[in-house]
N, C-alpha and C positions, 0 to 999 in steps of 0.2 A: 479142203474147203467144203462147205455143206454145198447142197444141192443148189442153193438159191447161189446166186451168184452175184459177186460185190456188186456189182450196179444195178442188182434190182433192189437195191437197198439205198443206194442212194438218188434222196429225191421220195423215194418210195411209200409206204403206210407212216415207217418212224420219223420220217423228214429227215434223215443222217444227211452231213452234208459229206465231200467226199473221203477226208480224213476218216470219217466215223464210219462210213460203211466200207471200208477196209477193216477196220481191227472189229465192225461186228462180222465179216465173214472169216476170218483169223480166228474169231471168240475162241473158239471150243479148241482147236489144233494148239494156239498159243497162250491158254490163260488168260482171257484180256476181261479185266473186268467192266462188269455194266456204269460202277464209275470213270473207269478210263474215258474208255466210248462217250458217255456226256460229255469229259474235260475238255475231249477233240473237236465238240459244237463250234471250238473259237482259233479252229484250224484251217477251217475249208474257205473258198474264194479267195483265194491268194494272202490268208491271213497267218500261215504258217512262217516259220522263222526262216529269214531272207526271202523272203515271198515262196519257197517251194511251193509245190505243186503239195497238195493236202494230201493227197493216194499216196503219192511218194514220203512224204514229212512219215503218214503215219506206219508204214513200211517200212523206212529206218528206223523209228523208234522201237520194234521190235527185233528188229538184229541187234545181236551184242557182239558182231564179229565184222572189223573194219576194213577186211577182203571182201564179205559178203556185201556189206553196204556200197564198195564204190562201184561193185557188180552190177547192183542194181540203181548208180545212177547213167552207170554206161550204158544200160538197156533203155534207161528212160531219155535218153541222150539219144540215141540212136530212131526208138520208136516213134518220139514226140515230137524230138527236135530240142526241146532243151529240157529243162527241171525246175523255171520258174512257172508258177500259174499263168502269169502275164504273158508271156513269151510261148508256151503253149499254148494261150489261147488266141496270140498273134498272129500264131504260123498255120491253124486254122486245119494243122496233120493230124492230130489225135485229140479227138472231142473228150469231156471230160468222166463221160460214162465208160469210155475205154482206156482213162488212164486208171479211172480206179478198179477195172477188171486185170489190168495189166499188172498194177501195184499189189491186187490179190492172188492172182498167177504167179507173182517170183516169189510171195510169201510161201505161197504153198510146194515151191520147190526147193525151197529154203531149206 
């Protein structure tokens, strides 16, 4: 991961919501391109598919491996308490600047 770190990006100068400042801190390691990153504008606040958590949505969509994926929803299971948006931001465990430094953390040990 580059220096800056996913959550200073989200919210931050680009306005990334949390989807998008996952795959801009992924950019460079994972090929992600500057259209990807816009696409995921209409991921974040709980608007990712089944409601997931945006950090996480955009996390899976960079694995292509379906051992590594449910790795990483059993981390976000464990850390957050669940893998919806709604439901993480119920349980009131893992704020959403630390889902998407989390969601950049397992990238990059991916």
């Amino acid at each position: 991961m580059s220096a800056k770190k996913a959550s200073d990006y989200f919210h931050g100068e680009e306005g990334y919501n949390c989807s998008q400042a996952v795959l801009k801190a992924c950019q460079e390691e994972h090929a992600v391109s500057q259209e990807m990153i816009d696409t995921y504008s209409a991921y974040g606040g709980g608007r990712a598919e089944e409601g997931l958590c945006g950090a996480l949505y955009a996390a899976k969509s960079l694995l292509n491996d379906p051992e590594k994926t449910e790795l990483l929803k059993n981390i976000f299971l464990k850390k957050a308490g669940a893998i919806t948006c709604e439901k993480i931001l119920g349980l009131k465990k893992l704020p959403c600047p630390d889902c998407v430094d989390l969601a950049a953390q397992i990238m990059d040990e991916a």
